[in-house]
C-alpha positions as YAML, in Angstrom:
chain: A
units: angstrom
residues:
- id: 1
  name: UNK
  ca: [50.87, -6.54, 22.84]
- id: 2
  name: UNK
  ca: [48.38, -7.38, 20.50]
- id: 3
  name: UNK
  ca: [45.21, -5.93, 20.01]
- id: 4
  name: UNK
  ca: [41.78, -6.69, 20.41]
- id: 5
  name: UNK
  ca: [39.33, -7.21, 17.75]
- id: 6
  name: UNK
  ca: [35.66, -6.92, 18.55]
- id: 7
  name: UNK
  ca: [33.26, -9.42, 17.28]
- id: 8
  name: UNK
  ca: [29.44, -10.22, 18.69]
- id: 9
  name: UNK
  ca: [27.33, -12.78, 18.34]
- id: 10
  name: UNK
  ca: [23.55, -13.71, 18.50]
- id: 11
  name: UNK
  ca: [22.51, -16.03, 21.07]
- id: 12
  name: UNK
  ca: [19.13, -16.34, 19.28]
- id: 13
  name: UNK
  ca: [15.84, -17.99, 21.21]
- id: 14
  name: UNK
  ca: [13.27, -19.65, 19.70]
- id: 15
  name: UNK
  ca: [10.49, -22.07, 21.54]
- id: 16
  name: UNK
  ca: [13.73, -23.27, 23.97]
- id: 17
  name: UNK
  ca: [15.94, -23.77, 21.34]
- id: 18
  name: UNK
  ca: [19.11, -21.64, 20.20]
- id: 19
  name: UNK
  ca: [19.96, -20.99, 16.77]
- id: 20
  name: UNK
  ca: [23.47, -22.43, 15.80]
- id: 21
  name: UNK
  ca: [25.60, -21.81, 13.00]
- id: 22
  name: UNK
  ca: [28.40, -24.22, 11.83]
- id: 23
  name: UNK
  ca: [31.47, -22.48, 9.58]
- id: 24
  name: UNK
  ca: [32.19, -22.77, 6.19]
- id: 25
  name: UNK
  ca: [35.29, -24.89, 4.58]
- id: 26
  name: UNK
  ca: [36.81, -21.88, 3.23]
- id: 27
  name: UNK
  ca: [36.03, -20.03, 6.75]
- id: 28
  name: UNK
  ca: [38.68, -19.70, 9.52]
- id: 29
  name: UNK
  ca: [38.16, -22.46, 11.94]
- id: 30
  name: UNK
  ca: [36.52, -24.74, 9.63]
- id: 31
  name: UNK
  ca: [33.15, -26.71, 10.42]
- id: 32
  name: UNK
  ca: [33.49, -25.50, 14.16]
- id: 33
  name: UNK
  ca: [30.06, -24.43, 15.42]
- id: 34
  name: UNK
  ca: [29.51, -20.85, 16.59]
- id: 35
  name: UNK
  ca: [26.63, -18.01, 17.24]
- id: 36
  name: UNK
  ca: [26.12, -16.31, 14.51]
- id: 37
  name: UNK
  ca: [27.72, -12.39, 14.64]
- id: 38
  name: UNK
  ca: [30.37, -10.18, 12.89]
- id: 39
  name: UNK
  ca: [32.87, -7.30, 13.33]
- id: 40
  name: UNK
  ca: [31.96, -4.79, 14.78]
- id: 41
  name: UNK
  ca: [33.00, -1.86, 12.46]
- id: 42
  name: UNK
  ca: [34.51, 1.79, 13.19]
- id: 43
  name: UNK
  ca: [31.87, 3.64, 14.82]
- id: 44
  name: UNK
  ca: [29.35, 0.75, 14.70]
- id: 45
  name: UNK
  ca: [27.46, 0.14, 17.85]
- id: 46
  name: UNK
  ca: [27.56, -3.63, 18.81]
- id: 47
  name: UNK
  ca: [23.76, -3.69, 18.41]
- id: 48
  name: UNK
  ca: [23.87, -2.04, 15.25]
- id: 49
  name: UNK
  ca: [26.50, -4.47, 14.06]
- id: 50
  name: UNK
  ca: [24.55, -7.76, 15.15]
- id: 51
  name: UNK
  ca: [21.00, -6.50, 13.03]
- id: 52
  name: UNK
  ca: [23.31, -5.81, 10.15]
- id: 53
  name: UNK
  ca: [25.56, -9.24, 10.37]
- id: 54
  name: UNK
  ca: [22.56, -11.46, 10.88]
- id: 55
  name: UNK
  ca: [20.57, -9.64, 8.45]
- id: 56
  name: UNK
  ca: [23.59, -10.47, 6.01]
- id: 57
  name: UNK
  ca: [24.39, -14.17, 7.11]
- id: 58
  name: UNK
  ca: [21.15, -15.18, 7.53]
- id: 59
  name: UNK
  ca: [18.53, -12.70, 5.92]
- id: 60
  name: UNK
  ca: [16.74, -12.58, 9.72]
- id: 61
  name: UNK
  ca: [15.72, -9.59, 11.55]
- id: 62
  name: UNK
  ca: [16.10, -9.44, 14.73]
- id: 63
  name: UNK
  ca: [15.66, -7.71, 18.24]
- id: 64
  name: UNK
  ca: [18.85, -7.54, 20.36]
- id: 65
  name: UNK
  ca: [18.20, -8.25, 24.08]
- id: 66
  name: UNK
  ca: [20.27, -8.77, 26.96]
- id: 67
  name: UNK
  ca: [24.13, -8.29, 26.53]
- id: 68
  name: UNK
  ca: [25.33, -10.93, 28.38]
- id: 69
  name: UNK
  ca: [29.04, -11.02, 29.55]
- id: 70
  name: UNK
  ca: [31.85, -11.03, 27.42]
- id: 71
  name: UNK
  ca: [34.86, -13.63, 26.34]
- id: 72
  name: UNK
  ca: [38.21, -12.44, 25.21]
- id: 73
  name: UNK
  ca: [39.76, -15.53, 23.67]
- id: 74
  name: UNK
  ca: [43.74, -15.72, 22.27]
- id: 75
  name: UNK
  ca: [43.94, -17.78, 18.99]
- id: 76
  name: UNK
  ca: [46.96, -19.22, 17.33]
- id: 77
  name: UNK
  ca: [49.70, -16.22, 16.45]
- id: 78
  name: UNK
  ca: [48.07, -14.11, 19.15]
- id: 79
  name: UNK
  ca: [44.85, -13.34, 17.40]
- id: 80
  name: UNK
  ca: [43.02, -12.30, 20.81]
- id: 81
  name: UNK
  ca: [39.28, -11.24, 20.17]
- id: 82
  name: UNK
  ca: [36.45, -9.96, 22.50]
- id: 83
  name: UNK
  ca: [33.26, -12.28, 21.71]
- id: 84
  name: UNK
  ca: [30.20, -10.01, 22.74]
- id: 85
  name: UNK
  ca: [27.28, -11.97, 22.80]
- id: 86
  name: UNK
  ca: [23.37, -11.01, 22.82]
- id: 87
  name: UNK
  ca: [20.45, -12.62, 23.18]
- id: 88
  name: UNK
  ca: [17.72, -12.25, 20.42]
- id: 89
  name: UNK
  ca: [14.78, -12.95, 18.97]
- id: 90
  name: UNK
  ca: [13.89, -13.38, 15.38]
- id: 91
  name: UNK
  ca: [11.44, -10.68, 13.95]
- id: 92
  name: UNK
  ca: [11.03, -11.35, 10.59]
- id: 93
  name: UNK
  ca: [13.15, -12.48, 7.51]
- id: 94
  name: UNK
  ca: [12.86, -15.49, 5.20]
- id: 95
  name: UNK
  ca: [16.08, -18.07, 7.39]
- id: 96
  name: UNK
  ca: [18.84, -18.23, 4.39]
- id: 97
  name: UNK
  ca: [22.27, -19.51, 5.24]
- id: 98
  name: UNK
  ca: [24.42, -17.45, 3.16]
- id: 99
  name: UNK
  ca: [27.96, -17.98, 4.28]
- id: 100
  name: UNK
  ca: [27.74, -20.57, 6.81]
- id: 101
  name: UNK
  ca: [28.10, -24.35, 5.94]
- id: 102
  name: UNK
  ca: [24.74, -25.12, 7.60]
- id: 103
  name: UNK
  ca: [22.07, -23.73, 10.81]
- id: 104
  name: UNK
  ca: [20.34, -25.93, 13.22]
- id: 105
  name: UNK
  ca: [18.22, -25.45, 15.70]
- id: 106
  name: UNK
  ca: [19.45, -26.74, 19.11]
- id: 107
  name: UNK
  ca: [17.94, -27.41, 22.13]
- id: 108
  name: UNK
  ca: [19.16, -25.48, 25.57]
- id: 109
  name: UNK
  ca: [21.22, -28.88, 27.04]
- id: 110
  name: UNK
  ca: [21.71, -30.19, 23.54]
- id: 111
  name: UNK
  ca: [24.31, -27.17, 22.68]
- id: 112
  name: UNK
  ca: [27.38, -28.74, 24.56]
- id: 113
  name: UNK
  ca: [27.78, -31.58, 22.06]
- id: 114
  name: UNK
  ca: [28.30, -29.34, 19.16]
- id: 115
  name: UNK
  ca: [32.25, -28.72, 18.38]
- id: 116
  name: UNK
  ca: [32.27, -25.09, 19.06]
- id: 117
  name: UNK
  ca: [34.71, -22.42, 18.23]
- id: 118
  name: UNK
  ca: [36.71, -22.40, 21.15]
- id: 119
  name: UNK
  ca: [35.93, -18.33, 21.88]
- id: 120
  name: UNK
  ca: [32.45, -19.60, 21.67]
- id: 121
  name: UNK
  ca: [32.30, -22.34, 24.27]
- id: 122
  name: UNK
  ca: [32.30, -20.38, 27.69]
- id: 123
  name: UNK
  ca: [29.43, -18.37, 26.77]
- id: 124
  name: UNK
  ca: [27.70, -21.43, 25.59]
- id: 125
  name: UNK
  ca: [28.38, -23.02, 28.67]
- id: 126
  name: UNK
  ca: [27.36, -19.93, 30.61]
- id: 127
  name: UNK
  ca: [23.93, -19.82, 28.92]
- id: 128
  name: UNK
  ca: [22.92, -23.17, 29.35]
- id: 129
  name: UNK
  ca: [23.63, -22.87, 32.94]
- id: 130
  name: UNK
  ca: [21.85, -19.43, 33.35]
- id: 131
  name: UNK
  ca: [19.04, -19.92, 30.45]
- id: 132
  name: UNK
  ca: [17.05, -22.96, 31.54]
- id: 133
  name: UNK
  ca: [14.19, -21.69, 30.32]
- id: 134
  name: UNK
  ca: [12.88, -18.65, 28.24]
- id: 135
  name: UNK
  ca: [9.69, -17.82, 27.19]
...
């Protein structure tokens, strides 16, 4: 049995479009497209851990919303992780991509032709049915 490592992500909103985040070279799963997130460490709450990862990755504040549900997803060599995503909304920073290849900007029906991390891609496909449109 292998266990279960925690990691959320940012599903963040901005005039109908979604923030993406494409991985580095030198990142596991290379140049596959993702929400932005982390870790969640010991004793971290997953809110607590999104501010502090985006803040990090991509110099943003932001306000965590709605936790929407959850993906555990089994990698190669049983690497199993529980993707925990939120929306959010940006509430100040300066956008800087510090460890991610590149960010775009990506319209609601637009996300499914991105080559997303595969623990990515049933929330993805979950919001874009559910999210039509937000304010």
């Amino acid at each position: 049995m292998c266990n279960t490592l925690q990691v959320v992500c940012a599903i963040i909103v901005q005039n109908n479009r979604v923030l993406c985040a494409q991985r580095a070279e030198n990142m596991s799963l290379p140049l596959k497209w993702e929400f932005p997130g982390g870790k969640i460490e010991p004793g971290e709450s997953p809110e607590n851990c999104l501010k502090r990862e985006i803040k990090e990755e991509l110099n943003l504040f932001i306000e965590v919303g709605k936790r929407l549900k959850s993906n555990v997803h089994t990698y190669g060599e049983g690497r199993q992780i529980e993707l925990i995503p939120f929306l959010a909304r940006i509430k100040g920073g300066d956008l800087q991509v510090r460890e991610h290849k590149q960010v775009i900007w990506k319209g609601f029906h637009d996300l499914k032709n991105l080559d997303w991390a595969e623990a990515d891609i049933p929330i993805m496909r979950v919001f874009v049915k559910n999210h039509s449109q937000i304010e």
